[in-house]
C-alpha positions as CSV (number, residue, x, y, z in Angstrom):
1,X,-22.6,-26.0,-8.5
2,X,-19.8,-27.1,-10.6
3,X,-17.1,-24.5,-11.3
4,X,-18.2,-24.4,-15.2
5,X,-21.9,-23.9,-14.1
6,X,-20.6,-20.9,-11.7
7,X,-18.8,-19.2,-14.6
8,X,-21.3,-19.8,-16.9
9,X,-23.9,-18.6,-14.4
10,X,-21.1,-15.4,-13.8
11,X,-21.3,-14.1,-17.7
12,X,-25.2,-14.6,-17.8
13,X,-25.9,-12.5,-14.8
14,X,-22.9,-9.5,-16.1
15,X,-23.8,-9.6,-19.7
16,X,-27.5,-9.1,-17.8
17,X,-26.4,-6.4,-15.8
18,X,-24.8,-4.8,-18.9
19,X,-27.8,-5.1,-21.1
20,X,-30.3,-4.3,-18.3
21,X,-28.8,-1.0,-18.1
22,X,-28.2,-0.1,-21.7
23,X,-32.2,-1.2,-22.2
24,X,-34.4,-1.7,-19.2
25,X,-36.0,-4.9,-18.5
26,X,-38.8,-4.4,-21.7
27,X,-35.7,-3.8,-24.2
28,X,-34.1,-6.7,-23.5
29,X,-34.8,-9.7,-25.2
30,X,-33.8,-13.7,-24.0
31,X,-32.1,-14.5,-27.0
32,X,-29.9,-11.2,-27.6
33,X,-28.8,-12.0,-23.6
34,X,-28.3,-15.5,-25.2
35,X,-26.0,-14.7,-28.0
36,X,-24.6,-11.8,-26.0
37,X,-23.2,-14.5,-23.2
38,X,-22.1,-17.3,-25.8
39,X,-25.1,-19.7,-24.0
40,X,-27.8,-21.3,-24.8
41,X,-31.5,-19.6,-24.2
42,X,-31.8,-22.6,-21.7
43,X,-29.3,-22.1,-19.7
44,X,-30.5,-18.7,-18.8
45,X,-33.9,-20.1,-17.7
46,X,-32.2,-23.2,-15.8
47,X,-30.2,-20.5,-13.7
48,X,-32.6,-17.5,-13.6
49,X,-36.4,-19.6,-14.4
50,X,-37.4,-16.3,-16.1
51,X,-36.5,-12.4,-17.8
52,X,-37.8,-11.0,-14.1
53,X,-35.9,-13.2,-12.1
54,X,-32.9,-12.7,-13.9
55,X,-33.7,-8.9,-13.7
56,X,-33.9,-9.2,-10.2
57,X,-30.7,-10.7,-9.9
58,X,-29.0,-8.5,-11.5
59,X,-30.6,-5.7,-9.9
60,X,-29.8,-7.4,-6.3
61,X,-25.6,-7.8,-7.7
62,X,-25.4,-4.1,-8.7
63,X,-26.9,-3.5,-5.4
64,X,-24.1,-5.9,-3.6
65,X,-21.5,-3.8,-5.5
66,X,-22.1,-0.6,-4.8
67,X,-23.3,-0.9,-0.7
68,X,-19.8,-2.5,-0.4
69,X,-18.9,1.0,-1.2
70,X,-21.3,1.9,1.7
71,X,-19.2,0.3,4.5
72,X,-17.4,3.4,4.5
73,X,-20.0,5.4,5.8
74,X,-21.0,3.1,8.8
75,X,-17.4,4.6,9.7
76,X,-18.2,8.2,10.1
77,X,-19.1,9.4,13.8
78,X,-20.3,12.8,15.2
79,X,-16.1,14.0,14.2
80,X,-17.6,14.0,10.7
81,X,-20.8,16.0,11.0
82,X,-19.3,19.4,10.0
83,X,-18.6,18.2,6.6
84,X,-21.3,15.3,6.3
85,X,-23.1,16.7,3.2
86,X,-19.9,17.0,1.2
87,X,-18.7,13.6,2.3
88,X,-22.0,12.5,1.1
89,X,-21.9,13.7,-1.9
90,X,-18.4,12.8,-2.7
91,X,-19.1,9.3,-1.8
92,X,-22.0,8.8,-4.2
93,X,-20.4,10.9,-6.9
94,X,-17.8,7.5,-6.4
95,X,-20.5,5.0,-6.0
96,X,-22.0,6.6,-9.5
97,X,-18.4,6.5,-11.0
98,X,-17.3,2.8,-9.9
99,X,-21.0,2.0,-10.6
100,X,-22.9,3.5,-13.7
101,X,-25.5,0.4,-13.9
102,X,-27.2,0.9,-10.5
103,X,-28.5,4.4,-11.3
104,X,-29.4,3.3,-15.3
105,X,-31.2,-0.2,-14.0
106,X,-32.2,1.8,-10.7
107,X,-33.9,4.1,-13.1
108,X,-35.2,1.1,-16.0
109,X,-36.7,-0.7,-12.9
110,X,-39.0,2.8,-11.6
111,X,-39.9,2.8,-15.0
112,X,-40.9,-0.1,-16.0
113,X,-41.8,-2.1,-12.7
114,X,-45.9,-1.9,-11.9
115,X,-44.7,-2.1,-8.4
116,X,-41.6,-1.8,-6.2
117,X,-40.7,-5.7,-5.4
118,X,-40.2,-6.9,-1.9
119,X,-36.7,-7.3,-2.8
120,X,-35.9,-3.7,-2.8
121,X,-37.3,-2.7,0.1
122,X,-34.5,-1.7,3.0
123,X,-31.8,-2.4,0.4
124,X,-29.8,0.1,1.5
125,X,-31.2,0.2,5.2
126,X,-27.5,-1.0,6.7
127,X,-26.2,2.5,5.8
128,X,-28.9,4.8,6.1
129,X,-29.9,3.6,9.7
130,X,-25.8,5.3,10.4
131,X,-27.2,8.8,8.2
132,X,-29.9,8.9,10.1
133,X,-28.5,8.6,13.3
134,X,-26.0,11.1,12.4
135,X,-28.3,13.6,11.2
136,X,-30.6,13.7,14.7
137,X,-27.6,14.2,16.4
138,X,-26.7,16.9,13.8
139,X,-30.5,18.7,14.6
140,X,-30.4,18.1,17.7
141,X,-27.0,20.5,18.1
């Protein structure tokens, strides 16, 4: 893709992700994500094909965003299991903070979505295969 097409492709998908959030999938309309972006209505379906898709992708971004922020918990070990549930907690306190659309679209998708797409399932399997470990080794003390 050219370098205009990626930019132009860049402000779809975060005016997207901002107007997901602020309206769910059902609120949002093609054309106020149109005039929103400074693009044409074509555009949107060249890059996305359709409001799902484009939904999707969005959803799939915020998710690449915020399990970034999980990389730090693939470094805790058995050292940390004293204070896990605080760490826990302070980490997706952070994840919420640097990240307020996950939990809004997150929530506009269980909502609105008939059924959970293929596409979330084991998003967030990376970190919570570490958790778990953690966590038998925790019990089993």
């Amino acid at each position: 893709m050219q370098e205009r097409a990626l930019k132009t492709r860049e402000k779809i998908l975060a005016t997207a992700i901002r107007l997901f959030a602020r309206d769910g999938l059902e609120g949002t309309r093609i054309d106020d994500l149109a005039t929103t972006a400074q693009v044409n209505r074509q555009r949107i379906y060249a890059y996305f094909g359709n409001k799902e898709k484009l939904f999707e992708a969005a959803m799939l971004e915020v998710f690449a965003r915020a399990n970034a922020e999980d990389d730090k918990l693939l470094r805790l070990s058995e050292k940390d299991l004293q204070e896990l549930t605080a760490i826990l907690l302070r980490h997706y306190l952070e994840v919420h903070r640097l990240h307020p659309a996950l939990h809004r679209m997150v929530g506009w998708a269980n909502l609105q979505l008939k059924n959970a797409p293929i596409w979330m399932k084991d998003i967030k399997e990376k970190s919570f295969v570490q958790l778990r470990e953690l966590y038998q080794i925790g019990q089993s003390r």
